[in-house]
C-alpha positions in Angstrom: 0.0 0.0 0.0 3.0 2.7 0.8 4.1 1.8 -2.4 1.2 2.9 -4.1 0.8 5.6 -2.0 4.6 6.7 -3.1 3.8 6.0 -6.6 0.7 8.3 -6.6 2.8 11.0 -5.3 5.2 10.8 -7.7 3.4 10.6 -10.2 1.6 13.9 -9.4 4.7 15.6 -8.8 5.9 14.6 -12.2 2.2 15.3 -13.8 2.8 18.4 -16.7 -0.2 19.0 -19.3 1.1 18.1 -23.5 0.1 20.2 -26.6 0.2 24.0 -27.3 -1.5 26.1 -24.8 -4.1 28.7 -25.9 -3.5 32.0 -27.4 -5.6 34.1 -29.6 -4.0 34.6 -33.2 -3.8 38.2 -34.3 -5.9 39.5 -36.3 -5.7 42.5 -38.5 -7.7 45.7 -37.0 -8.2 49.0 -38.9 -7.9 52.1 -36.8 -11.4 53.6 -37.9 -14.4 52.3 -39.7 -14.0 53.6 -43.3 -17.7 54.5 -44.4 -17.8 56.1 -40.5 -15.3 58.9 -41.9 -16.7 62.7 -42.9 -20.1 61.1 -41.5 -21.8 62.7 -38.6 -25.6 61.9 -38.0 -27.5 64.3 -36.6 -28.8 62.2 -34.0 -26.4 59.7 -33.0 -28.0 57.1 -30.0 -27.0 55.0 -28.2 -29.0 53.1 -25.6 -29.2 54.6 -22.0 -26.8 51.8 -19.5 -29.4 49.0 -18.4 -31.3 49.5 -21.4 -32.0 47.0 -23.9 -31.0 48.5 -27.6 -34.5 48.7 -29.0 -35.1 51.4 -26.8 -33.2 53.7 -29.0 -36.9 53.8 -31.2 -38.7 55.0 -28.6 -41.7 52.4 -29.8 -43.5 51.0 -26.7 -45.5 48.5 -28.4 -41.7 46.8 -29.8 -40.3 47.0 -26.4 -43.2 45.0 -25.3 -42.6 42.6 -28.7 -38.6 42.5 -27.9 -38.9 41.4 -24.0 -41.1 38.4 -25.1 -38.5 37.2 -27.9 -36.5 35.7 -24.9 -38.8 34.1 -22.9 -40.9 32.3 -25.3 -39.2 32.0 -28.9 -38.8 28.0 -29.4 -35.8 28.2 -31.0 -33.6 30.4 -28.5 -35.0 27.7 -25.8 -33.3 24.7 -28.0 -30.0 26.5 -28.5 -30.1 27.2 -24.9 -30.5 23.4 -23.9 -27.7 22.9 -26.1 -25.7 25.1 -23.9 -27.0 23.4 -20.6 -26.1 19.9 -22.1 -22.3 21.7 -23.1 -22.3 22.4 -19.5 -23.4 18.6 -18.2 -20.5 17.4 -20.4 -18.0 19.4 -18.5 -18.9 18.0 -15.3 -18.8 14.5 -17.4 -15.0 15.6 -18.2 -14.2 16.7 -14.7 -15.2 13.6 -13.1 -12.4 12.2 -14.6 -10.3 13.9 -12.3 -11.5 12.1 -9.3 -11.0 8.0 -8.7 -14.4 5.9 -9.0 -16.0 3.3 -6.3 -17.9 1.0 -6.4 -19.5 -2.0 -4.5 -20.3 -5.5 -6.2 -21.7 -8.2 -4.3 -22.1 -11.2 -5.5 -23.5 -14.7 -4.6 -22.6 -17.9 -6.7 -23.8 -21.9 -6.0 -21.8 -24.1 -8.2 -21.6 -28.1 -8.5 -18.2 -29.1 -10.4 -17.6 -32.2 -11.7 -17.5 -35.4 -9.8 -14.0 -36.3 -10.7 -12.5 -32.5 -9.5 -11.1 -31.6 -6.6 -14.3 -31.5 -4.1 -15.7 -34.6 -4.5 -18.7 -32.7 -6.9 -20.0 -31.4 -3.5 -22.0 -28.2 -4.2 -20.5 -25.0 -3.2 -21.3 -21.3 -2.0 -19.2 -18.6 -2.4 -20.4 -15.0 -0.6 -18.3 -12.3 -1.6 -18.7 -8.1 -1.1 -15.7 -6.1 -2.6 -15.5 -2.4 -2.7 -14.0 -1.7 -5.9 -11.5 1.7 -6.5 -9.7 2.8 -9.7 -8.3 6.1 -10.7 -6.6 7.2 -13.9 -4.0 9.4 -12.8 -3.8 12.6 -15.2 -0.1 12.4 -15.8 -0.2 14.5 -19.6 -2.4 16.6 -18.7 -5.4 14.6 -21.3 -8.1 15.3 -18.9 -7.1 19.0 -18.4 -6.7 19.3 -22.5 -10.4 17.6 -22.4 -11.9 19.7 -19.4 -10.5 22.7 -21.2 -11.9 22.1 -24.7 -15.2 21.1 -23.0 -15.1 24.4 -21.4 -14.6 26.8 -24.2 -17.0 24.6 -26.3 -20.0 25.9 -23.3 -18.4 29.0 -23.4 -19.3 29.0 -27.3 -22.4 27.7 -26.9 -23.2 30.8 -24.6 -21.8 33.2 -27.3 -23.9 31.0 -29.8 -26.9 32.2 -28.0 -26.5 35.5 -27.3 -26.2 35.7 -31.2 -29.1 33.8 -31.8 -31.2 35.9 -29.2 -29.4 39.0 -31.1 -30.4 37.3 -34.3 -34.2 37.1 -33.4 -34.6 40.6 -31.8 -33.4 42.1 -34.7 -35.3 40.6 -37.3 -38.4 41.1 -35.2 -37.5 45.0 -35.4 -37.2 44.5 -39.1 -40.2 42.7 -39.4 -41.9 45.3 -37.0 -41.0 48.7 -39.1 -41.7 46.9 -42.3 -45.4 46.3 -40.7 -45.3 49.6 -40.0 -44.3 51.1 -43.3 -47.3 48.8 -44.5 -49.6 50.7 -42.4 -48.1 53.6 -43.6 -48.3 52.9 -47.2 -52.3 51.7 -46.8 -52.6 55.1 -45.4 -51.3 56.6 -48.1 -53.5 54.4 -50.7 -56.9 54.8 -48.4 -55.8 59.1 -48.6 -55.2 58.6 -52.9 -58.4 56.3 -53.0 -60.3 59.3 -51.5 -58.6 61.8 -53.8 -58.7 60.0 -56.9 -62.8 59.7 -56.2 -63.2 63.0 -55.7 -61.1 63.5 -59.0 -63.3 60.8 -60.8 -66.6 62.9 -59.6 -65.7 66.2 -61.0 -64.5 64.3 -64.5 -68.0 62.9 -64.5 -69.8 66.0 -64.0 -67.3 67.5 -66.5 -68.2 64.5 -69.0 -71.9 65.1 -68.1 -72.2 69.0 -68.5 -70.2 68.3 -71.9 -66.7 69.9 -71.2 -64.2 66.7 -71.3 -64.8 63.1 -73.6 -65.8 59.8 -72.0 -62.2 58.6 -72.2 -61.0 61.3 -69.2 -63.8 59.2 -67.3 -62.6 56.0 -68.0 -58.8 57.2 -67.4 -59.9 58.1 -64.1 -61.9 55.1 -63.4 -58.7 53.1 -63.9 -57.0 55.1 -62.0 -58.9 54.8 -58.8 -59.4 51.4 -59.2 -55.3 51.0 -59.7 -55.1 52.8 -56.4 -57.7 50.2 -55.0 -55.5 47.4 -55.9 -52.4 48.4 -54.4 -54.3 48.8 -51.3 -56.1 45.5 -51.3 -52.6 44.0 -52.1 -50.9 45.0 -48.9 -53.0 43.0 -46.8 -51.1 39.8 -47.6 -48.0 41.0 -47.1 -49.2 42.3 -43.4 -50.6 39.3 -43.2 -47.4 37.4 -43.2 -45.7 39.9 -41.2 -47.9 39.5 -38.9 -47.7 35.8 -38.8 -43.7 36.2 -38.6 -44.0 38.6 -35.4 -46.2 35.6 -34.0 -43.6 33.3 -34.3 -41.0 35.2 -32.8 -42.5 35.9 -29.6 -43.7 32.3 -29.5 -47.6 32.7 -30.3 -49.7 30.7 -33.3 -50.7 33.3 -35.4 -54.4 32.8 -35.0 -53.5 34.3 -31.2 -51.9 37.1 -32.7 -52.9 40.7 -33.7 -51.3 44.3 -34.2 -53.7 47.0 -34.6 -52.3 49.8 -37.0 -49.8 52.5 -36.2 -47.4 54.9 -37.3 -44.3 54.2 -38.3 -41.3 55.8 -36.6 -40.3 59.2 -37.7 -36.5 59.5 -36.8 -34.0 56.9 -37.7 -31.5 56.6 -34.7 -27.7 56.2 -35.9 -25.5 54.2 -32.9 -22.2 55.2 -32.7 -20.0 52.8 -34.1 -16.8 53.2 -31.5 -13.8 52.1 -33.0 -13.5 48.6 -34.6 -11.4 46.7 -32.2 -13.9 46.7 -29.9 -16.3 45.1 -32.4 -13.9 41.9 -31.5 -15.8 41.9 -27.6 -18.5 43.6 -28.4 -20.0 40.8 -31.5 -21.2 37.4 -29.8 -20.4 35.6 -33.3 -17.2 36.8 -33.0 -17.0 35.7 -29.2 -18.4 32.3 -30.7 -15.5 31.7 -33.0 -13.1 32.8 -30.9 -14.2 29.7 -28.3 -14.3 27.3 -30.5 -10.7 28.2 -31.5 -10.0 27.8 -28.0 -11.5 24.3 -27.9 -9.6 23.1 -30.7 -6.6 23.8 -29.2 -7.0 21.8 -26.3 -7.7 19.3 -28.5 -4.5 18.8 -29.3 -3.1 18.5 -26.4 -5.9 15.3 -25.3 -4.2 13.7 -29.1 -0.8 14.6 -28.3 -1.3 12.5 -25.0 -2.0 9.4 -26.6 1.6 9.2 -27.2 1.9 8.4 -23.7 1.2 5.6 -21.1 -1.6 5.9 -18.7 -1.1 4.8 -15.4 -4.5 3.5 -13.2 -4.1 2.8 -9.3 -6.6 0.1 -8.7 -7.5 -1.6 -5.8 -10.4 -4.2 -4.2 -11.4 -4.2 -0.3 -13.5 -6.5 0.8 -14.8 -10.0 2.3 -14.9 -13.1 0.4 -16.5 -16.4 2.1 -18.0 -19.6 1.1 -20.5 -19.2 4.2 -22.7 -16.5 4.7 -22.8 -16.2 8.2 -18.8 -15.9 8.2 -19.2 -13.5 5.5 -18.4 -10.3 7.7 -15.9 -12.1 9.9 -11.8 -10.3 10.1 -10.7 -14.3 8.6 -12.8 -13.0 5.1 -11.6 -10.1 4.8 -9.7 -10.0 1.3 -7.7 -6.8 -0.9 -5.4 -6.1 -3.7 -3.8 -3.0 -5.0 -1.3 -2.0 -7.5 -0.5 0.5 -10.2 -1.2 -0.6 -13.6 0.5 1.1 -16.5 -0.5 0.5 -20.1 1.3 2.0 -23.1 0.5 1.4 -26.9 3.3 0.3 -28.4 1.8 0.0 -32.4 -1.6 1.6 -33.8 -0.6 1.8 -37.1 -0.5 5.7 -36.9 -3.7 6.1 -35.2 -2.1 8.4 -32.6 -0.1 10.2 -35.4 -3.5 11.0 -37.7 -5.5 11.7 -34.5 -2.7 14.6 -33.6 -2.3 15.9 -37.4 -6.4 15.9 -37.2 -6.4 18.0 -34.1 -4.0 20.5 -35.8 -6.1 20.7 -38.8 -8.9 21.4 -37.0 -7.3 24.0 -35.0 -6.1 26.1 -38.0 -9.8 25.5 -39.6 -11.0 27.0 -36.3 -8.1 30.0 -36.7 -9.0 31.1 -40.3 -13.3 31.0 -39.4 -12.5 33.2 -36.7 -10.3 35.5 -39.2 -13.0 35.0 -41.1 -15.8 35.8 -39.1 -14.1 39.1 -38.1 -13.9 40.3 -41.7 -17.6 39.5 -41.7 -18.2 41.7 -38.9 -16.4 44.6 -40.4 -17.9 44.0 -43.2 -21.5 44.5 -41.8 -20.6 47.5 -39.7 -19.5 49.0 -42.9 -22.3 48.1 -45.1 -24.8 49.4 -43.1 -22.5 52.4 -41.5 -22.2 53.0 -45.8 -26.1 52.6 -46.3 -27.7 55.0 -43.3 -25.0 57.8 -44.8 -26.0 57.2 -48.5 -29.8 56.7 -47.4 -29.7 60.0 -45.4 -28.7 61.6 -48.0 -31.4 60.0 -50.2 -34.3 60.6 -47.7 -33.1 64.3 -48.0 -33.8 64.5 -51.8 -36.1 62.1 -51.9 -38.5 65.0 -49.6 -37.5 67.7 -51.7 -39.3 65.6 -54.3 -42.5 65.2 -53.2 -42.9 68.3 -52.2 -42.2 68.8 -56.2 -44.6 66.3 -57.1 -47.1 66.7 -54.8 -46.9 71.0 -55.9 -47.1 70.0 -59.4 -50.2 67.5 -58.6 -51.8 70.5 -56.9 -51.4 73.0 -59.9 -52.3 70.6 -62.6 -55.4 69.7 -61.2 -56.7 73.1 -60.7 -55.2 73.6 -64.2 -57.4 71.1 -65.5 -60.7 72.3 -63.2 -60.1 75.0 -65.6 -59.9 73.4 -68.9 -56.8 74.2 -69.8 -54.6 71.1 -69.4 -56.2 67.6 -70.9 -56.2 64.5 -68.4 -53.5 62.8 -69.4 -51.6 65.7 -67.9 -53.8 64.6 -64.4 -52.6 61.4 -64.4 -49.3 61.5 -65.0 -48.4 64.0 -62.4 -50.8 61.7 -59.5 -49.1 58.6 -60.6 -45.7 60.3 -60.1 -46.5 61.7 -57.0 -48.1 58.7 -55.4 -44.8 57.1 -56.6 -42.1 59.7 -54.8 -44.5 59.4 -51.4 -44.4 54.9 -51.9 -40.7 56.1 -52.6 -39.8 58.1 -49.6 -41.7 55.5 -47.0 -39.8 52.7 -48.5 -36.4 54.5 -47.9 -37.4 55.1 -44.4 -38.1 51.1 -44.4 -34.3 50.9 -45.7 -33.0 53.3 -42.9 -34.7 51.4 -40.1 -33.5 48.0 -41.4 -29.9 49.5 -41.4 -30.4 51.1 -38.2 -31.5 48.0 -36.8 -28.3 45.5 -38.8 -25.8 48.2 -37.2 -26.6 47.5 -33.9 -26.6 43.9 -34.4 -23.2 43.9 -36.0 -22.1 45.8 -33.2 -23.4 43.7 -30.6 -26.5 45.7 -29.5 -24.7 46.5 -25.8 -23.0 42.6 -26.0 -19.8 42.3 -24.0 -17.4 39.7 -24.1 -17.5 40.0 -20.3 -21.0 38.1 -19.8 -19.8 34.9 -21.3 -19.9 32.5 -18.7 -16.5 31.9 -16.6 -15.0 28.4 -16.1 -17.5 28.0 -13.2 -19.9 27.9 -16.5 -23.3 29.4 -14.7 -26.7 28.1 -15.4 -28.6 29.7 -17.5 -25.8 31.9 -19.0 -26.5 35.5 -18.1 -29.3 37.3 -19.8 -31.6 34.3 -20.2 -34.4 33.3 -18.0 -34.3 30.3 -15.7 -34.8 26.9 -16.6 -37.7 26.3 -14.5 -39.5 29.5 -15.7 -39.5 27.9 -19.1 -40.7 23.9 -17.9 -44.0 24.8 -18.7 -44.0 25.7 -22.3 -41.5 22.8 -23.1 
């Protein structure tokens, strides 16, 4: 027993941990967002501290949308599971670290043949060993494994902040373009009502003699057009609708949003500078963690080059008599170190090792990878608020035109002295610039909305769960708040 007592202790003195240990791989950072340059909205906003980021639209009825994405969306539940079951398989790794016990009585009645040793007499045999074995962690496998488990729940926290980023923002998008809907029907039901009162003067114009039947029948169509395009909108409000529904976690048929107006100012976050977008973007976070994991992963293949040695030992009592079963003349044990070491795989520890690598550098370049993406999105949408600004801007000036040169053509023709044709083509072009000037608003808020996902919408790096791996990872409700709707 002091021998494997000694042997324990040596090996733990001598106990290191094999393979490369962690560090991030540079990336390359650019001092300043590019599109962010000679750009300054007039409103920049950023959401007060313990705000959520939709607040920034100052839209009560989304804020009451947003705080139900989390609590009932089905597929931010799933993803969180699969963050609780990361964090079970840690614990699964870690019990590696401790020896196991275990107890297995047993109770056999055997007859041998009548030639043996015994006569053939039937015998008992009563036995109740305890059972211990422990792998000692002499490479460092276990940590290597405990550590890739670790950062593999650490990315599937990231994973679902992302996904719970993911879903907020594309009920936003979903929201404004509802509202733009209800914006454009307004529009339609306001043209419907013009273009009939337009239709009754042409009539009495047509019936007192002054204009031909054809002005009538031009502004027939043209009401009814108008009609159309408003009856049309209802299907794609509809499925809006329906979308919103799912978000939040409601069947459709449960689901209603009266009509509203859409939002009139377009709030522009400060971008910061970008290499904060590398703690600020849960993607980003995500890749980053998996990179981690791989890495450990090498060291758990580089450890199969080594032998593993396992203290095992058996306590217990042994006896062909029950009754003698407990006695100190039953008692029975055995211990010893056992070390095993493969001596030929065929290169099975060799591939597993080159394996590990290559999944390590795959890991390195999607993390590259998903950086560039990130830029990439901040500058996109950075690029299409300035441009679309700028559009809105012009885009006003002409409907103002349109809607002036509507007004004096009309009473131009009232008078007689324009023909109908004239009518027409300046209320289709100025129902056009107002459909125009909504749908760049629609654009504005949808890039509004992408730039604060890309930059995290108030993410840090800093609520990913430490090794102690919480449950729920912060930001998410409970388990047990959610059993019910499982």
């Amino acid at each position: 027993m002091r021998r494997a007592v000694v042997l324990l202790l040596a090996a733990l003195a001598a106990a290191c941990t094999v393979g490369p240990d962690y560090r991030r791989p540079p990336v390359e950072t650019p001092a300043a967002y590019k599109e962010n340059a000679g750009w300054k909205p007039a409103e920049p906003k950023a959401a007060a501290s313990g705000q959520p980021w939709w607040s920034v639209y100052d839209d009560p009825v989304l804020d009451g949308l947003e705080n139900q994405v989390v609590v009932s969306n089905q597929n931010l539940k799933a993803i969180e599971a699969t963050y609780r079951q990361a964090v079970a398989i840690v614990a699964e790794n870690r019990a590696s670290y401790f020896p196991s016990f275990g107890i297995d009585p047993a109770m056999t009645r055997s007859k041998p043949a009548t030639g043996s040793f015994g006569g053939g007499r039937i015998r008992n045999d009563f036995s109740l060993p305890v059972d211990a074995s422990w792998v000692i962690d002499v490479w460092g496998q276990v940590r290597r494994t405990v550590e890739s488990a670790t950062a593999t729940a650490q990315a599937d926290a990231a994973q679902l902040a992302a996904a719970q980023l993911s879903a907020q923002a594309t009920l936003a998008q979903d929201y404004f373009q509802l509202r733009v809907n209800d914006a454009q029907r307004q529009l339609l039901e306001d043209t419907v009502a013009a273009y009939s009162r337009q239709l009754r003067i042409t009539r009495n114009k047509y019936n007192a003699g002054n204009v031909a039947k054809s002005d009538m029948a031009q502004a027939q169509a043209t009401l009814e057009n108008a009609r159309s395009q408003m009856v049309a909108l209802g299907v794609a409000r509809a499925q809006l609708e329906h979308a919103i529904a799912v978000l939040v976690g409601k069947p459709p048929a449960e689901f209603a949003l009266a009509p509203a107006p859409v939002a009139m100012s377009v709030p522009v976050p400060p971008a910061g500078v970008p290499s904060a977008l590398l703690e600020r973007n849960p993607t980003v976070a995500q890749a980053e963690r998996q990179m981690a994991a791989a890495n450990a992963q090498i060291g758990v293949a580089v450890a199969g080059y080594f032998p593993t040695l396992t203290l095992t030992g058996t306590y217990g009592f042994s006896s062909a008599l029950l009754d003698t079963l407990l006695h100190a003349s039953s008692l029975t044990w055995s211990a010893g170190p056992q070390i095993a070491a493969n001596v030929f795989n065929g290169g099975l520890t060799t591939a597993q090792v080159a394996a590990a690598r290559a999944g390590h550098d795959q890991a390195v370049a999607n993390y590259r990878q998903t950086v560039l993406t990130a830029f990439q999105g901040v500058e996109d949408n950075l690029a299409a608020l300035k441009v679309l600004q700028d559009q809105a801007t012009v885009q006003d000036a002409a409907v103002a035109a349109a809607s002036e040169a509507e007004r004096l053509i009309l009473n131009q023709y009232r008078a007689g002295t324009v023909d109908y044709t004239s009518v027409v083509t300046a209320e289709t072009t100025a129902l056009g610039d107002r459909q125009t000037a909504l749908n760049i608003r629609q654009s504005r808020l949808n890039a509004s909305v992408l730039l604060i996902e890309n930059l995290g919408g108030g993410w840090s790096a800093a609520e990913l769960p430490d090794r102690s791996l919480p449950v729920p990872p912060p930001g998410f409700p409970p388990a047990a708040e959610t059993k019910e709707t499982r």
